[in-house]
TIVO-2410 file (N, C-alpha, C; in nm, 3 decimals):
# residues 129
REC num residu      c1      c2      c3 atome chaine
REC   1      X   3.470   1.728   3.001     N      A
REC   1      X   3.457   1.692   3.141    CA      A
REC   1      X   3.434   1.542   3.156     C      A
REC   2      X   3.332   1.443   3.058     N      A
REC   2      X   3.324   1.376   3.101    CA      A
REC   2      X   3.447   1.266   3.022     C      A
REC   3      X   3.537   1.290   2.975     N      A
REC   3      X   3.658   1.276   2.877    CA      A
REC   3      X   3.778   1.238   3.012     C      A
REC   4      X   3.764   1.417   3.094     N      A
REC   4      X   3.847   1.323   3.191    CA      A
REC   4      X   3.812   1.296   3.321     C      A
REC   5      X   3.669   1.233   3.349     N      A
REC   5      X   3.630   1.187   3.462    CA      A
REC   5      X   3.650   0.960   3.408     C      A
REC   6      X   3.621   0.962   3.286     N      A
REC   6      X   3.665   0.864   3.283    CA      A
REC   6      X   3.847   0.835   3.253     C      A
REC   7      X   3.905   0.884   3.224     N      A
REC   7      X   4.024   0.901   3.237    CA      A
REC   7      X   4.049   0.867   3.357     C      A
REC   8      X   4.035   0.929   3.466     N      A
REC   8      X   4.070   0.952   3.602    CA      A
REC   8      X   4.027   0.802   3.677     C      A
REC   9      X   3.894   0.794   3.597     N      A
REC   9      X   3.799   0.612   3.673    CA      A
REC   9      X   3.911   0.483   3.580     C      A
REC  10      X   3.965   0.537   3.463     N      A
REC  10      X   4.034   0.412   3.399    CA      A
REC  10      X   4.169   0.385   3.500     C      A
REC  11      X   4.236   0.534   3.514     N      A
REC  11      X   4.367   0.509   3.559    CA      A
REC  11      X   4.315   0.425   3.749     C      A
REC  12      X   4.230   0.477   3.801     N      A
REC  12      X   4.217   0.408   3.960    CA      A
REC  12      X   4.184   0.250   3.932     C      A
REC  13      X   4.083   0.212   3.820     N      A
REC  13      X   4.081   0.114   3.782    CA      A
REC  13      X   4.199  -0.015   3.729     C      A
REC  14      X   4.300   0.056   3.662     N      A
REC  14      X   4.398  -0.001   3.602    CA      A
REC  14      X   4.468  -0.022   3.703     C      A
REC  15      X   4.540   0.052   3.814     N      A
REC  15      X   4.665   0.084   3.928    CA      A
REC  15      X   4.616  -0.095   3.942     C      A
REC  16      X   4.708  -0.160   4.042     N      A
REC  16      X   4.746  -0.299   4.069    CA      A
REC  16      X   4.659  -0.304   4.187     C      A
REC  17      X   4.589  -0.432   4.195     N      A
REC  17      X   4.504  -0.468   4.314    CA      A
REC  17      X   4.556  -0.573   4.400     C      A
REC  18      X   4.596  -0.541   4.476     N      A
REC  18      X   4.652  -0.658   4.629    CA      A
REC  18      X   4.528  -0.762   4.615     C      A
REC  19      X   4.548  -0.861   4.595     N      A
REC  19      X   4.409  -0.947   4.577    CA      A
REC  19      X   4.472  -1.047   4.704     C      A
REC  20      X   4.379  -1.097   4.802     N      A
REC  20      X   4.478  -1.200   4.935    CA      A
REC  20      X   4.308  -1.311   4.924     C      A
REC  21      X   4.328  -1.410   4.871     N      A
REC  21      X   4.294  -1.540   4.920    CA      A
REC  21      X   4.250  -1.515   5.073     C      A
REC  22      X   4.139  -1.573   5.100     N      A
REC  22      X   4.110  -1.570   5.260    CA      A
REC  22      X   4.184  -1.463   5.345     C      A
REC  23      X   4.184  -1.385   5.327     N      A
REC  23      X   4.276  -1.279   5.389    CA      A
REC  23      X   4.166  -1.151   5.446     C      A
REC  24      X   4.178  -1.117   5.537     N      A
REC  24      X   4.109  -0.977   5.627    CA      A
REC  24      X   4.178  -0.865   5.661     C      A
REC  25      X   4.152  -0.739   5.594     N      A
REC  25      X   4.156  -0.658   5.667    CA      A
REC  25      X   4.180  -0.650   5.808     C      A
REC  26      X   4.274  -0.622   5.885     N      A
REC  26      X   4.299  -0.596   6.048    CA      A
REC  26      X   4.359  -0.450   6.055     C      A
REC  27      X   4.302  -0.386   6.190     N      A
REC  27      X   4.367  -0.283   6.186    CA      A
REC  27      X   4.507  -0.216   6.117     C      A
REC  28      X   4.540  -0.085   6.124     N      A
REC  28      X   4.668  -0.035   6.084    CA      A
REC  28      X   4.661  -0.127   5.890     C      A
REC  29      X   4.571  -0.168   5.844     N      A
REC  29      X   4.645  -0.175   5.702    CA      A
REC  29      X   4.739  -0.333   5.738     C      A
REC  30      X   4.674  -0.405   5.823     N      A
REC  30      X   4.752  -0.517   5.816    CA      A
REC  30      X   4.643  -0.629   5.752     C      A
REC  31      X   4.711  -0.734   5.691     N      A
REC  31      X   4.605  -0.817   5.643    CA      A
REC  31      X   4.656  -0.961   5.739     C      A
REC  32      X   4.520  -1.012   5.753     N      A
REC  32      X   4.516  -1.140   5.818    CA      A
REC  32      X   4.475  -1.255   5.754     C      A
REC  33      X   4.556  -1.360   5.809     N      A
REC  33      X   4.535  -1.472   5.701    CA      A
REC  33      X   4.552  -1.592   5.778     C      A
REC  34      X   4.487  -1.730   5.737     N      A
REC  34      X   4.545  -1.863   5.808    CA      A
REC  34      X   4.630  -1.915   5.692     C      A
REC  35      X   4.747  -1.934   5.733     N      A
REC  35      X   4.861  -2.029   5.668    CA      A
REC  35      X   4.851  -2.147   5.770     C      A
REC  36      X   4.881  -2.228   5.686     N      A
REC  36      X   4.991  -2.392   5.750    CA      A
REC  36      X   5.140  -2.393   5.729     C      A
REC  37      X   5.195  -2.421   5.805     N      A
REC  37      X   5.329  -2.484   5.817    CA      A
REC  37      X   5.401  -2.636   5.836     C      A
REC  38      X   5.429  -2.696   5.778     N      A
REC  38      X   5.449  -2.844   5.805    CA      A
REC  38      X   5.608  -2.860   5.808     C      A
REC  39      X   5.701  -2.884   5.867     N      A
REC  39      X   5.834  -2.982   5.875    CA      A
REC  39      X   5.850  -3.117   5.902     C      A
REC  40      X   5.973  -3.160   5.896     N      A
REC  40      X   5.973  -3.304   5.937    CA      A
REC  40      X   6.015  -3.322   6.101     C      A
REC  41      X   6.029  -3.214   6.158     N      A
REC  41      X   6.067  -3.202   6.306    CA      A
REC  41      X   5.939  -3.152   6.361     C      A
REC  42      X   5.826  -3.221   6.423     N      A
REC  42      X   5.725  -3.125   6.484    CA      A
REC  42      X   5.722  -3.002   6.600     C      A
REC  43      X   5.879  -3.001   6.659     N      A
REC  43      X   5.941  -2.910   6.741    CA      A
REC  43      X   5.953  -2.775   6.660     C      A
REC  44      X   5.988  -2.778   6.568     N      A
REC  44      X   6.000  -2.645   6.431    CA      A
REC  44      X   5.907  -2.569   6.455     C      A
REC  45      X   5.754  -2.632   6.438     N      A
REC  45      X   5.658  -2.503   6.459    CA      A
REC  45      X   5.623  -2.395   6.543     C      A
REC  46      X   5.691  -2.443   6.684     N      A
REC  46      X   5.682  -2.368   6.771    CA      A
REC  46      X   5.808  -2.264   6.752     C      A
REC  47      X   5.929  -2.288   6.690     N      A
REC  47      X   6.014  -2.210   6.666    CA      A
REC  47      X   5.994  -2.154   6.550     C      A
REC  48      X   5.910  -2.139   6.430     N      A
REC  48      X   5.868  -2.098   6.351    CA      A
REC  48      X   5.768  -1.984   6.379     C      A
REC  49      X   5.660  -1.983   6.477     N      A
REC  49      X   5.588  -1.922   6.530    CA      A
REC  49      X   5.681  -1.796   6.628     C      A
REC  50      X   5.757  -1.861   6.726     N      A
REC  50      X   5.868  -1.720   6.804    CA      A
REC  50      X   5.909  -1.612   6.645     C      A
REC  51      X   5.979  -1.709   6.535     N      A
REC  51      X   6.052  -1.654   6.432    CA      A
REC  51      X   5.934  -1.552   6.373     C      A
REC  52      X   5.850  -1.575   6.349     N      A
REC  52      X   5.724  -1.455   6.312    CA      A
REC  52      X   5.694  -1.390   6.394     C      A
REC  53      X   5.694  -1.427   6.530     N      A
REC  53      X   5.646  -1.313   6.593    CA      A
REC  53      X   5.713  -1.228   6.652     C      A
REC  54      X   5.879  -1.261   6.620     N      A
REC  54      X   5.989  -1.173   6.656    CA      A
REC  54      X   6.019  -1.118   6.533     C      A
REC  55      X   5.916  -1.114   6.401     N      A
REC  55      X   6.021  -1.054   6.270    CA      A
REC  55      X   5.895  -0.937   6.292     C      A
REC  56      X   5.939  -0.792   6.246     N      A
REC  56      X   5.882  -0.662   6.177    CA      A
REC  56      X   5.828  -0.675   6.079     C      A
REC  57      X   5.668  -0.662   6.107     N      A
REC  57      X   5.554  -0.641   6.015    CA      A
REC  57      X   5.514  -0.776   5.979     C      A
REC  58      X   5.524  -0.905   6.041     N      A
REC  58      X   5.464  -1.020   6.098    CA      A
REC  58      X   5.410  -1.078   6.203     C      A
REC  59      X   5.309  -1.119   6.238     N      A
REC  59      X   5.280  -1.184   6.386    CA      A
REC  59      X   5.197  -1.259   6.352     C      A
REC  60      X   5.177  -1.391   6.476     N      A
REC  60      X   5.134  -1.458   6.455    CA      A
REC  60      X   4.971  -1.437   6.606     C      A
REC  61      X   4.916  -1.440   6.537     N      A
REC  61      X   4.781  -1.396   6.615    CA      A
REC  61      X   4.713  -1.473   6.752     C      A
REC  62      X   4.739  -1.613   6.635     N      A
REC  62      X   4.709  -1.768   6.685    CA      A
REC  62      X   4.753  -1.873   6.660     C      A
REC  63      X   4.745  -1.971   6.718     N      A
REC  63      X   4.828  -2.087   6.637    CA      A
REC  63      X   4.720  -2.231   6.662     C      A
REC  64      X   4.762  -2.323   6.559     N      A
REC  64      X   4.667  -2.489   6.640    CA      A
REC  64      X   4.819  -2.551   6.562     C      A
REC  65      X   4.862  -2.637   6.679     N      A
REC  65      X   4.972  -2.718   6.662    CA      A
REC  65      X   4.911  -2.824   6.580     C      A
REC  66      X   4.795  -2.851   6.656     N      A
REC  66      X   4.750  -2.991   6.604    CA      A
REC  66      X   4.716  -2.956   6.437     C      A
REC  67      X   4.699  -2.913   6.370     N      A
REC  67      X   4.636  -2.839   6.261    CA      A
REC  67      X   4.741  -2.826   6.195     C      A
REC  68      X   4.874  -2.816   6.257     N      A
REC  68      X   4.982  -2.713   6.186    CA      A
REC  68      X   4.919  -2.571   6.107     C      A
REC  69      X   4.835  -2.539   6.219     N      A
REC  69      X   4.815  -2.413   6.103    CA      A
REC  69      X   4.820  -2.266   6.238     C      A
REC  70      X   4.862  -2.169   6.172     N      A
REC  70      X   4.850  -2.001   6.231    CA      A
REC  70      X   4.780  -1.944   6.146     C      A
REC  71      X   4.719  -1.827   6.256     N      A
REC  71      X   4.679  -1.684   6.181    CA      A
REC  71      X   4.754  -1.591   6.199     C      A
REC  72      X   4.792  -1.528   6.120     N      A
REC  72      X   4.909  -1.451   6.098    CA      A
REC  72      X   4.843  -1.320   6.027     C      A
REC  73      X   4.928  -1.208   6.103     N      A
REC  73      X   4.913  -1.086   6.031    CA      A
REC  73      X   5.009  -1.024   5.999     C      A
REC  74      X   5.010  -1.015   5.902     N      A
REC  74      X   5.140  -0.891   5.848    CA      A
REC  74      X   5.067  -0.759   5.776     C      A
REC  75      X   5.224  -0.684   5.785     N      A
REC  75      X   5.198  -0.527   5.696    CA      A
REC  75      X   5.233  -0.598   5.555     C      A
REC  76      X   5.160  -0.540   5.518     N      A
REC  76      X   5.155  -0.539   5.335    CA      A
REC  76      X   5.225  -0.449   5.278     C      A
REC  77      X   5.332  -0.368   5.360     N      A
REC  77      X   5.407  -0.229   5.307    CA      A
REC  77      X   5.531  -0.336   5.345     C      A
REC  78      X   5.576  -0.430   5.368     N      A
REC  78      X   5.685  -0.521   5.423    CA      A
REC  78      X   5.653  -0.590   5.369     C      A
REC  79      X   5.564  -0.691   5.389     N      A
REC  79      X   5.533  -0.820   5.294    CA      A
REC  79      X   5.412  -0.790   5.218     C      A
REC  80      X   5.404  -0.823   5.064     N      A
REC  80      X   5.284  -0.769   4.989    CA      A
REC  80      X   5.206  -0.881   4.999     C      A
REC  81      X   5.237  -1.018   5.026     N      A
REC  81      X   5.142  -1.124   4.989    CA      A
REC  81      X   5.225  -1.238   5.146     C      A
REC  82      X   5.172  -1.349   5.129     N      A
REC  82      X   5.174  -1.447   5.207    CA      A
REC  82      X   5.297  -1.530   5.182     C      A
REC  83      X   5.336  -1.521   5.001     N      A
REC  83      X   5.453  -1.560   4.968    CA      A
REC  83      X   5.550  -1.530   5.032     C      A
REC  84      X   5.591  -1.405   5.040     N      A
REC  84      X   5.708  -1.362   5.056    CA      A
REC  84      X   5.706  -1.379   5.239     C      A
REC  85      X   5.574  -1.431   5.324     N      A
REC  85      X   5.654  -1.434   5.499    CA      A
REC  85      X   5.718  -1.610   5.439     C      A
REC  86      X   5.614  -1.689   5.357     N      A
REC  86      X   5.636  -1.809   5.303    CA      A
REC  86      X   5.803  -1.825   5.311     C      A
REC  87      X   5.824  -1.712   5.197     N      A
REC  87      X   6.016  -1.747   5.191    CA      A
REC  87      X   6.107  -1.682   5.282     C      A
REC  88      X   6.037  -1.590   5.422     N      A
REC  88      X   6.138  -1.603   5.505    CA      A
REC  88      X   6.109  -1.756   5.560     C      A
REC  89      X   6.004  -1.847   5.617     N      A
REC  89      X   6.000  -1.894   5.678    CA      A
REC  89      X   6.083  -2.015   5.613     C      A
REC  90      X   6.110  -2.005   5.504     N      A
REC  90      X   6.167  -2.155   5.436    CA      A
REC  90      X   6.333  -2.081   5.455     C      A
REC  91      X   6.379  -1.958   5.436     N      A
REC  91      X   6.542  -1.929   5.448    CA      A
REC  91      X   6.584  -2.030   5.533     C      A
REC  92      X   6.484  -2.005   5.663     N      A
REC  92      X   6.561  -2.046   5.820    CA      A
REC  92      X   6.519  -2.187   5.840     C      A
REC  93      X   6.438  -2.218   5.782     N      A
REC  93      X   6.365  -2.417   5.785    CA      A
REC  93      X   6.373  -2.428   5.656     C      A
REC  94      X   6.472  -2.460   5.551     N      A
REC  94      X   6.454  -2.509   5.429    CA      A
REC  94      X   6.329  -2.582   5.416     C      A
REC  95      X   6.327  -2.750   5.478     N      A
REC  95      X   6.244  -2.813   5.454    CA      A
REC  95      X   6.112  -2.827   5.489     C      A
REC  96      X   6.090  -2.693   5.508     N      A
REC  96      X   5.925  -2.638   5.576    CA      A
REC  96      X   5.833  -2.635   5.449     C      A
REC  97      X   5.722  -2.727   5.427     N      A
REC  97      X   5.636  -2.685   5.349    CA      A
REC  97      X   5.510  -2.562   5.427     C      A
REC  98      X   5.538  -2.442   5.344     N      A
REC  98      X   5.402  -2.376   5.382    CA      A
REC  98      X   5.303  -2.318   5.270     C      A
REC  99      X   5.215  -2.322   5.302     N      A
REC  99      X   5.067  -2.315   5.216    CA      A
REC  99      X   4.935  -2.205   5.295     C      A
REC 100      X   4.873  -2.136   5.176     N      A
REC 100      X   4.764  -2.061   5.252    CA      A
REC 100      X   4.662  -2.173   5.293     C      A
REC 101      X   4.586  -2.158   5.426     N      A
REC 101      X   4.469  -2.256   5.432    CA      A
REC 101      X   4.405  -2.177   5.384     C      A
REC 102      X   4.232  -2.251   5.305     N      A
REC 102      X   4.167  -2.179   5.267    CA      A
REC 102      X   4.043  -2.244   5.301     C      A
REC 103      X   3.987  -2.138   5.487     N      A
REC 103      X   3.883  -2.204   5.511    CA      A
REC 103      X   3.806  -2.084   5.589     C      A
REC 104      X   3.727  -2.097   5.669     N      A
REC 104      X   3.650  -1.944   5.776    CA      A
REC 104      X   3.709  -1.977   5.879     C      A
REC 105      X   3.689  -1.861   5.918     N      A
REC 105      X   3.711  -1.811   6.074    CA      A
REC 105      X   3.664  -1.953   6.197     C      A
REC 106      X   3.530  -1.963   6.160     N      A
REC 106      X   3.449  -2.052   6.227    CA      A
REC 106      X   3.479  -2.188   6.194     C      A
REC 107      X   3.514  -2.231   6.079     N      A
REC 107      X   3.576  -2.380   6.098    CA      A
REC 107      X   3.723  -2.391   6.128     C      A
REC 108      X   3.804  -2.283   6.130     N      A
REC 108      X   3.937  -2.254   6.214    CA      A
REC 108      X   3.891  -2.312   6.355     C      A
REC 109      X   3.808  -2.190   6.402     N      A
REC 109      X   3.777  -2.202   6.564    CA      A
REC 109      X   3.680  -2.328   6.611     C      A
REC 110      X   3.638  -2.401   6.539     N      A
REC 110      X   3.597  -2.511   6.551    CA      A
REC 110      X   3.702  -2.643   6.565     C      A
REC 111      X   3.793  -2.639   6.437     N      A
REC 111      X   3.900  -2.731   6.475    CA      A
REC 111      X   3.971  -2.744   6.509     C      A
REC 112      X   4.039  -2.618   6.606     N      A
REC 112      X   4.136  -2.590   6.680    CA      A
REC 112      X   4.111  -2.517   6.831     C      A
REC 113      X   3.981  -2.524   6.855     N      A
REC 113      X   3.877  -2.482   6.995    CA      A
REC 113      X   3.992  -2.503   7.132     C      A
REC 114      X   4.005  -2.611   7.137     N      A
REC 114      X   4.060  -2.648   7.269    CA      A
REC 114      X   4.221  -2.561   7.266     C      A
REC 115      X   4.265  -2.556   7.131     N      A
REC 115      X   4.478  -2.521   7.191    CA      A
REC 115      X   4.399  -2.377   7.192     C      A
REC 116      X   4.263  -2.322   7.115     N      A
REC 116      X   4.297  -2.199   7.105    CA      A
REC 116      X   4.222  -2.111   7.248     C      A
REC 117      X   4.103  -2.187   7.337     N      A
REC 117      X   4.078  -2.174   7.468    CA      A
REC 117      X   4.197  -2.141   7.557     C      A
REC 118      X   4.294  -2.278   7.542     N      A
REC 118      X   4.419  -2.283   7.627    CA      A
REC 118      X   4.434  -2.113   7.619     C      A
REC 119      X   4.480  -2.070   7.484     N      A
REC 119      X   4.562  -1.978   7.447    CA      A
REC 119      X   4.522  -1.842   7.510     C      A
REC 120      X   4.364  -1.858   7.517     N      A
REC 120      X   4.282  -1.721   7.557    CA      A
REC 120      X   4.309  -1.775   7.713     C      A
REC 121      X   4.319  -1.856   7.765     N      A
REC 121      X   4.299  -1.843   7.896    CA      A
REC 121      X   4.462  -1.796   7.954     C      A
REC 122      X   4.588  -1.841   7.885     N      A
REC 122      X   4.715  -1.802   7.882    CA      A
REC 122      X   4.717  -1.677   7.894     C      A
REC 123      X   4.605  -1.624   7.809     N      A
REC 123      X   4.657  -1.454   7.793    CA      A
REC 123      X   4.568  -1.355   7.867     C      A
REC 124      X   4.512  -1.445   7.939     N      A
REC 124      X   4.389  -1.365   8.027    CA      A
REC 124      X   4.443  -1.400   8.152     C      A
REC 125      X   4.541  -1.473   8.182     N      A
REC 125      X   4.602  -1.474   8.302    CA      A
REC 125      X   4.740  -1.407   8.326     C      A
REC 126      X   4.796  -1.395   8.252     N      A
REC 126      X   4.935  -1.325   8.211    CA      A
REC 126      X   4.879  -1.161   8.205     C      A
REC 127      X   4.779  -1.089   8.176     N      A
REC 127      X   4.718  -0.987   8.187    CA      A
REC 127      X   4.708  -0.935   8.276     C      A
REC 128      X   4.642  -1.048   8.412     N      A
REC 128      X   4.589  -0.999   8.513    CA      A
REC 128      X   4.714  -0.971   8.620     C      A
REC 129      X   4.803  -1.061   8.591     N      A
REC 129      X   4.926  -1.032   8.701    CA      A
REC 129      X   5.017  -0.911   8.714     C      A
***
């Protein structure tokens, strides 16, 4: 018995672990994360941002232009890691550098306070109409 209770603890142990850098749990099994995006056109990001939030099992949550950075959630049954939204976003912008940020919640919302106010007040008015 106890022959194959560790058996059973090796194999759950061994199976592959999704490991995500700054990354959260969000509902439905989606993980959340802050990436940056940088081009040499600063117009790109905003079309980079539509491009995620019009692709299946990506969205973009939030954004700070000034920052070049989003929070982004994807399914992990579509994309397993951050890499792979990484290389859609470079198919369609070759010369897009993107990178995970790796910082909290609270110094996000600290250095990007004001676009991301705008943003809540955007969507608290678009609600009400």
């Amino acid at each position: 018995m106890r022959i194959s209770l560790l058996v059973i603890a090796a194999i759950l142990f061994s199976s592959p672990l999704k490991a995500q850098v700054n990354s959260d749990d969000v509902g439905g099994n989606n993980i959340s994360s802050i990436i940056g995006v940088v081009t040499s056109n600063p117009d790109d990001f905003y079309k980079i941002k539509n491009l995620l939030d019009y692709t299946e099992g990506v969205s973009v949550l939030d954004y700070c232009f000034q920052g070049k950075l989003m929070t982004i959630s994807f399914n992990p049954e579509i994309f397993r890691e951050e890499n792979e939204v990484f290389d859609l976003i470079t198919s369609y912008y070759v010369n897009a550098k993107c990178y995970r940020k790796i910082m909290s919640r609270e110094v996000y919302n600290r250095q990007c306070q004001n676009e991301l106010a705008k943003q809540n007040q955007n969507t608290n008015h678009q609600s009400t109409k």
